[in-house]
N, C-alpha and C positions, 0 to 999 in steps of 0.2 A: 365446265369440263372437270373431270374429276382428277387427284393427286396419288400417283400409285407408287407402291413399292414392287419394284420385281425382283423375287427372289430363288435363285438358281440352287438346285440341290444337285445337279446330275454334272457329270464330266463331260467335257466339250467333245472326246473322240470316243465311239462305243454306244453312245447315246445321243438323240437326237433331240434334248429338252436345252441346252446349251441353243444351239442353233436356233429352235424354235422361241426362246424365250427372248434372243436377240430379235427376229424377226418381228414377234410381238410387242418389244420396247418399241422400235421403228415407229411399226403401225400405228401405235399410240400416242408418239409424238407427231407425228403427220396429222393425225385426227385431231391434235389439238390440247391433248394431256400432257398435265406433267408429270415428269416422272422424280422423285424424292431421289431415288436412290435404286442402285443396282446392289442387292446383299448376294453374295457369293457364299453357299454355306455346306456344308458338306461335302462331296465329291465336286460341288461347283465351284471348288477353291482353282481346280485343276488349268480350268481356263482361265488361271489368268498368267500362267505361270511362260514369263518370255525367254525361254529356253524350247518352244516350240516350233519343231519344224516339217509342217507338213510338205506332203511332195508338192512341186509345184503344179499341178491337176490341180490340187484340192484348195476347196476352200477355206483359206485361211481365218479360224474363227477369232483367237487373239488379237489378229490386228483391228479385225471388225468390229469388237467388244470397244477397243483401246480408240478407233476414230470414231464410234459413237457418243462414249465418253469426253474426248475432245468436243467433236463437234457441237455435241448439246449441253455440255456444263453438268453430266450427267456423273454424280459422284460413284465412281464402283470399289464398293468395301467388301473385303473380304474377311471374313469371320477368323478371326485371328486362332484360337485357337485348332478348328478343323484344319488349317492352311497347315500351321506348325507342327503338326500328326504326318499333313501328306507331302510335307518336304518341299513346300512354296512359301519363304523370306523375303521379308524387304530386306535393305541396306539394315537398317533399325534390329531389325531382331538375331540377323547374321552376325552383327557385333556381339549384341547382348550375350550369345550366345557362342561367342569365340567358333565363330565358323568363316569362312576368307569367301565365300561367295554366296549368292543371293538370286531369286531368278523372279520377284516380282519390281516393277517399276512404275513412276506415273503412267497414268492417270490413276490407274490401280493402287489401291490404298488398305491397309489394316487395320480393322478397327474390332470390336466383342461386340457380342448381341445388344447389348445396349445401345450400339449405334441402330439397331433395327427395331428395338423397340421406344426409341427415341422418334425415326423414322414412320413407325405405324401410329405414332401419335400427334403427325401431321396427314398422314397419307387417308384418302377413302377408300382406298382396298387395298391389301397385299396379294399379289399375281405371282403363285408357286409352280418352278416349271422343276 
């Protein structure tokens, strides 16, 4: 079975690459891969960010990013700088940064492309949604 990187460029609401790329993580741990890593990278920072709240109709994509990361030990990093452009903090950088609030949390993690390119250098494919 082969070792994949998936990595999200697009916003969870507006765009349906968020959703689908979730779907496709699934798919591929069911089928038996594993998955390195979830990179969160340009407008894909957006979904991680837990200040979201869809109506209750809708599909909640955050929580489903956040128990698939639970459930399968699946690390989800988000590319620190894109995140810090589009206004999604950890604890960590809200300080750094003399700001009193923050809207990303575990499982969701920050890290720079060197986590990804750390990552594609265990992974057999990167999977860009």
């Amino acid at each position: 079975m082969s070792k994949l990187i998936i990595q999200v460029n697009q916003a969870g609401y507006g765009q349906g690459s968020s959703y689908q790329a979730l779907q496709f993580t699934k798919a591929a741990i069911d089928a038996g891969h594993e998955v390195v890593k979830v990179f969160f990278y340009q407008d894909g920072v957006l979904s991680t960010n837990h200040l979201q709240s869809p109506a209750s109709d809708e599909f909640a994509l955050y929580q489903a990013w956040r128990q698939l990361g639970q459930t399968h030990q699946v690390p989800l990093v988000n590319c620190v700088s894109a995140a810090l452009r589009r206004g999604v903090l950890s604890a960590a950088e809200s300080a750094e940064n003399q700001l009193q609030h923050w809207n990303l949390e575990p499982p969701f993690q920050m890290g720079g492309l060197g986590e990804l390119v750390t990552g594609v250098e265990q992974a057999d494919r990167v999977i860009c949604f």
